[in-house]
Structures are given as C-alpha cells and as structure tokens.
N, C-alpha and C positions, 0 to 999 in steps of 0.2 A: 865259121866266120859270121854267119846271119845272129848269133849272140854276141858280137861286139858291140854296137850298136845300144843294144839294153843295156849292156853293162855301163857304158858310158854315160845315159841318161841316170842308171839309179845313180853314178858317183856324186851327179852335182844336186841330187835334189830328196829328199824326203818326205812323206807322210807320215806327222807322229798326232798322237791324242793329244792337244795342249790345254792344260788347265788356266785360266786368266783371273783374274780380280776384274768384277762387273759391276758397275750401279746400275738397281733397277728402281726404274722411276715409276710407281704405282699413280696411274691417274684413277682419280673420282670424278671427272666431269671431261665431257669430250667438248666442251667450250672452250677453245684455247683463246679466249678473251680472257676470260675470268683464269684462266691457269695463266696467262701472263702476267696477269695485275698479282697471283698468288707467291709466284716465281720470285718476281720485282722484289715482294713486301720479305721472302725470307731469301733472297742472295744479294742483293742491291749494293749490303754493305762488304761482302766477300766474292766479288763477280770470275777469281780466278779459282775460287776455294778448289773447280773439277780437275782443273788443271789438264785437259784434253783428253778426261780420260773416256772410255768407251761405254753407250749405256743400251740397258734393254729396255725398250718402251712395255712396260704390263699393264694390259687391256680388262686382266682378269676381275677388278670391283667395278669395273662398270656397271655389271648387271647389278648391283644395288638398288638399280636404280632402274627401272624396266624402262623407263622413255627414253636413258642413254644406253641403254647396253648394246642395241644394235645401232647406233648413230654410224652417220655419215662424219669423217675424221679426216681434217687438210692432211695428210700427214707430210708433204713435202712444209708447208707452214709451220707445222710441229717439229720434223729436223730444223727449220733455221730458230727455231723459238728456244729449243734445248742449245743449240749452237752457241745464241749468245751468252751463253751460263758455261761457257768452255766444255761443255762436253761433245761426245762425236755417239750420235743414234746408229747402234748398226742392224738392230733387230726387232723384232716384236714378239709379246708372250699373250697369250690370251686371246679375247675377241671372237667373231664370228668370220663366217667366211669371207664373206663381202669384204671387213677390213684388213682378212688380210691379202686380200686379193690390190687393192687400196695402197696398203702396206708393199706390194712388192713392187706395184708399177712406181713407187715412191722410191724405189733401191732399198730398199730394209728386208733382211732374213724373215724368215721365221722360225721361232725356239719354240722345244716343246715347256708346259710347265710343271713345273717341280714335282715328281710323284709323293714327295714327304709336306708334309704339311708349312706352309709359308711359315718363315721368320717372322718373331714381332718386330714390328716398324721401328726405328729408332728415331724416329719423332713423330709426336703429337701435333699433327697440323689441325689447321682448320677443316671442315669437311670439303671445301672447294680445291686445296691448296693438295701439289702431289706430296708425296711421302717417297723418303730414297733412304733404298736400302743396300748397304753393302753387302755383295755376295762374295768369296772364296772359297774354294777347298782350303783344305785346313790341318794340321798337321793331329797328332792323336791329343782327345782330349783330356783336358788337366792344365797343370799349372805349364808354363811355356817359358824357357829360359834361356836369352838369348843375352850371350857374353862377348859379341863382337860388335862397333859400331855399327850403327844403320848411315849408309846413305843418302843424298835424296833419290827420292823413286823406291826406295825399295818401300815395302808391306812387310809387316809379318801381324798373325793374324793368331788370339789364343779364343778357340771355339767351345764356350761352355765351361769356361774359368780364368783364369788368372795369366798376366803375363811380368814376367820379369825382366828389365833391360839392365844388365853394370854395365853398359858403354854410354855414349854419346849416342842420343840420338839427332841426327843433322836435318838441318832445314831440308825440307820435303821429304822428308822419311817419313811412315806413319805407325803408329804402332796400335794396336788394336784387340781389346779381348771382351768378352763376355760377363767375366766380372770386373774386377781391377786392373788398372796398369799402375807400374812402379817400376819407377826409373832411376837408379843409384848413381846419377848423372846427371850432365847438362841434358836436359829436355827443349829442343831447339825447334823442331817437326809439329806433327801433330799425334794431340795422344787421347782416342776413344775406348771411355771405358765405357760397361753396357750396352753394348751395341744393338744387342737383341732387345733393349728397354727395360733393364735392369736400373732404375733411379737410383737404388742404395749402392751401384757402385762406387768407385773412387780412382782418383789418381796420386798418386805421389813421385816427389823426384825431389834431389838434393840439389838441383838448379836449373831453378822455373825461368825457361827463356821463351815458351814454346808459341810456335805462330799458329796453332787452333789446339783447344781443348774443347770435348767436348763429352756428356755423360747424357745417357738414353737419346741423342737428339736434340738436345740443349745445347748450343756451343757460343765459344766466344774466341776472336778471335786477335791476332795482336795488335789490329788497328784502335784495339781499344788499348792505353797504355796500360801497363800494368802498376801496381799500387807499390810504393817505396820499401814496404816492408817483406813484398813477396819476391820481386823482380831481381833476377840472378841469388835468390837465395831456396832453401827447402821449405818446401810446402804440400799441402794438398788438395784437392778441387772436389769440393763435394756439388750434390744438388737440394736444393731447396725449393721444390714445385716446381715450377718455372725457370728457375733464377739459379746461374752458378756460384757459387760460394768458394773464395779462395782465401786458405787461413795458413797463417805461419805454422811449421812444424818444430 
C-alpha cells in the first residue's frame, strides 16, 4: 500500500527533455543606455516583431572588450529593457561569476554555452547594438518539405538548406532555413531565409502577403506597404547589401 501514493503522484505529473525555440540576444556592451538607444534604432518600427517569445541573455562577447568583460550589469534593468521589445529574459549564457551571481539574484537561470562553435549572426549591427540570433533543434539536414498549412505560432525550421512550403503559411507562422525559403502559396507569416548570414539566399512564393521577410538579418516588415505589382501576387525577395529587393516572378 505505501506504493500507492507514488503511483498516484507519477499519474499527474512528468519530467521529459524539452527541446524549445530560443532567441539569444548577444550583447557587446554592458551599457544598457546605449543598448537601449541601439534596441530603439532597430525595433522601434516592429515593437511586437518577439511577440513574447523567451530569450537567453549571452554574455559571451563581452570580453572583446577587456574594460566590459567583467562589468557590473543592472540585470533586473536589462529584464524590463528586453521586456519592452515583447520578449521574456529567462536565462543567462556566458560572463563571469560575479554576473552570474547578478544574474540570479535578478530571477534569470543560468545556461551552459554551446560546445559546437556559435552560429553566424543574422544581422549585421552596429558594434554597440545586440545581435539576435535564432536558436532550434532542427530536424535532419537538407532540403525540408512541409505539405500541411502552418499555423500561427508554429516554427519549422530547415538547418543547413532549403525549405519548401505547398500550403498556406498563416499570419504568425514562421518559416525558416538556411538557405532558401519557397513557398507555393499564400505567404501571410513571416519567411527567413539565411538565417545563419547566408545574403545570396532567397525567398519565393506564388502569393506575397507576408507580415516580415527577412534574409541574413535584413527585414522588412508589412507596415511598410507593399508595391502593386508584388502584393498578393508571385515574387521573390532577394538582398542587395543592405537593402531587400522584391521583384515580380
């Protein structure tokens, strides 16, 4: 009888491994004056783009820079600063002890850092301004072919190549690969292609509705209208330096 008891506790509760979709926000300066004015200057015009989604603060470029590597970091300041950019801080990667000692009397985890060598950035900022990078597991790599509509909320994510969508992809769906996205559909969501900072990537789709495109880092998003000869027709989104490029197909 003294095993009913357990068994009753495992019925309602589990411990499993969960794999999650992470943005990690790579600071280069532990001034969160100048990281807020950096913030400002690249989300200002897309203030819900994170959409509350969960981020890991990495500590790890600091040392670039040997007068901030060990800096003193608000980090309850730093939660409300990412906050207004709709994300939610639950962790910290990198740093020294001290911050993360910092770091927990603030509520934030501490994560170990990646033993494989960091992604490239998929954006080129400024050197004051952070860098956010998406992380997933990821399903085997190659080209990724997904024949059901997407959602909003859901992800899917082509690691080290190419992704293909024949459905609808729906407002807040995102689709996401390494090299190309192509979308034989309404494209309504948002669609990154190079993620890793691949600029020759591309996107296409047989009907450009989509509320963020974006390639290496570069994006645009639908508060900018779109041009009469693209909007709800096929197209595709190249890069040009800096600057997206969307041409009739």
């Amino acid at each position: 009888m003294a095993d009913a008891p357990a068994a009753r506790i495992r019925a309602v509760f589990e411990f499993k491994s969960a794999t999650l979709p992470l943005i990690a926000v790579i600071l280069k300066t532990a001034d969160l004056h100048v990281l807020a004015q950096a913030l400002d200057a690249q989300l200002a015009d897309s203030p819900d783009f994170f959409e509350q989604e969960p981020v890991v603060i990495d500590l790890s470029q600091l040392g670039a820079d040997d007068a901030e590597a060990d800096a003193d970091i608000d980090f309850p300041l730093l939660r409300e600063l990412l906050a207004h950019y709709q994300t939610q801080p639950i962790a910290v990667r990198g740093g020294t002890d001290a911050q993360h000692r910092a770091a927990r009397e603030a509520g934030l985890s501490i994560t170990a850092m990646p033993s494989s060598p960091a992604p490239k950035p998929i954006a080129e900022a400024p050197p004051e301004a952070p860098q956010v990078i998406r992380e997933v597991q990821l399903p085997a790599a190659g080209t990724l072919l997904i024949d059901r509509p997407l959602r909003s909320g859901q992800q899917v994510y082509a690691r080290g190549g190419d992704v293909i969508v024949t459905a609808v992809v729906n407002f807040g769906a995102e689709v996401i690969a390494d090299g190309h996205v192509h979308v034989y559909a309404p494209l309504r969501g948002k669609a990154i292609a190079g993620a890793r900072g691949d600029a020759d990537a591309r996107i296409f789709t047989t009907c450009m509705e989509a509320q963020l495109v974006a390639i290496a880092g570069i994006y645009r998003t639908a508060e900018v209208a779109l041009p009469a000869e693209i909007a709800g027709k096929p197209a595709q989104i190249s890069l040009d330096g800096k600057k997206i490029l969307m041409t009739p197909i």
